[in-house]
N, C-alpha and C positions, 0 to 999 in steps of 0.2 A: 293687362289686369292691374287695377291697381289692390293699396293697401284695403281701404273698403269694401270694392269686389270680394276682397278674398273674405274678408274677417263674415262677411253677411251668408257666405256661402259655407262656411265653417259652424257658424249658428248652428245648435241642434244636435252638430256629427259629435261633441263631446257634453257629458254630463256633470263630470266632475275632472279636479287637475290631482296631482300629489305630488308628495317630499319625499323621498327616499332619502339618506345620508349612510354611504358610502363611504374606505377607505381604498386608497390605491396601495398601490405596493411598496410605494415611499414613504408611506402615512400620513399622507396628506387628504385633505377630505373632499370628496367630489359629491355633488349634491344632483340626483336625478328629478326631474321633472318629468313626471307622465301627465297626460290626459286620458282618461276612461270612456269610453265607449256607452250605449245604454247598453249593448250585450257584455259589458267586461270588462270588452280587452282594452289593452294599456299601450299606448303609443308615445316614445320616451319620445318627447319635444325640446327641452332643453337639458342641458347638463353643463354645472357650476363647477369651477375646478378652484380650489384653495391656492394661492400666490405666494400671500405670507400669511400670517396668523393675523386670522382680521380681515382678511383681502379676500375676497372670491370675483371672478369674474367668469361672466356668464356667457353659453354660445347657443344659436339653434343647432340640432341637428341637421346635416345636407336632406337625410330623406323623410325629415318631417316637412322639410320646406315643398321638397314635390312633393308630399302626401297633401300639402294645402292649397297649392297650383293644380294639383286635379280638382278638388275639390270644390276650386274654382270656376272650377270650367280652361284652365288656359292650356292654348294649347304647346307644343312643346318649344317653339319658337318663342312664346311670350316670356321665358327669363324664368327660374327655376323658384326666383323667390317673392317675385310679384311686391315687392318695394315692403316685403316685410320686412322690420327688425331683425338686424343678426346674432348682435352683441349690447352685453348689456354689464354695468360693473355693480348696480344695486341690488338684493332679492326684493325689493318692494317696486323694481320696474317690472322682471320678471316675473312679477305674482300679477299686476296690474294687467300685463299682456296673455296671460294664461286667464285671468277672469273675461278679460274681453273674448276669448272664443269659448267658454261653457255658456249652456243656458242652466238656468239658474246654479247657483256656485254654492257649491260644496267640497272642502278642503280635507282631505286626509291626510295625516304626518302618520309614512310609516318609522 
């Protein structure tokens, strides 16, 4: 499966993405990415973790990557993340890659 395969087969299964912003225990601020469902529900895709002040950098989650290898179609042999993006150090590449899987895009900052 490649990156294409996946993203076309993702088409549809999200409506909208979000911001959450989060502190961890240290105080430092972790920033959640969901994608919404059309029934809802919320499946955290990324999550930004603060470095230094000023600095975030950003990961997939392991089980959103299988959640978009099924949704793929691949099957368990074809590699967990199908040549998606894993990491990322901008929120404006992170936001680009969450717009490419909603159809039509709508942002909520909670």
């Amino acid at each position: 499966m490649d990156v294409t395969a996946a993203l076309a087969a993702a088409r549809g299964r999200w409506t909208q993405w979000e911001e959450e912003v989060v502190s961890n225990d240290r105080g430092r601020r972790l920033v959640h990415y969901f994608l919404r469902g059309p029934g809802g529900e919320r499946e955290l895709a990324v999550v930004g973790r603060e470095r230094s002040p000023r600095h975030m950098s950003y990961a997939v989650q392991g089980r959103f990557l299988r959640s978009l290898a099924a949704a793929a179609g691949a099957g368990a042999g074809a590699g967990a993340d199908g040549g998606v993006p894993r990491k990322w150090r901008s929120r404006r590449e992170v936001v680009d890659w969450l717009s490419s899987l909603v159809s039509g895009f709508w942002r909520i900052q909670v």
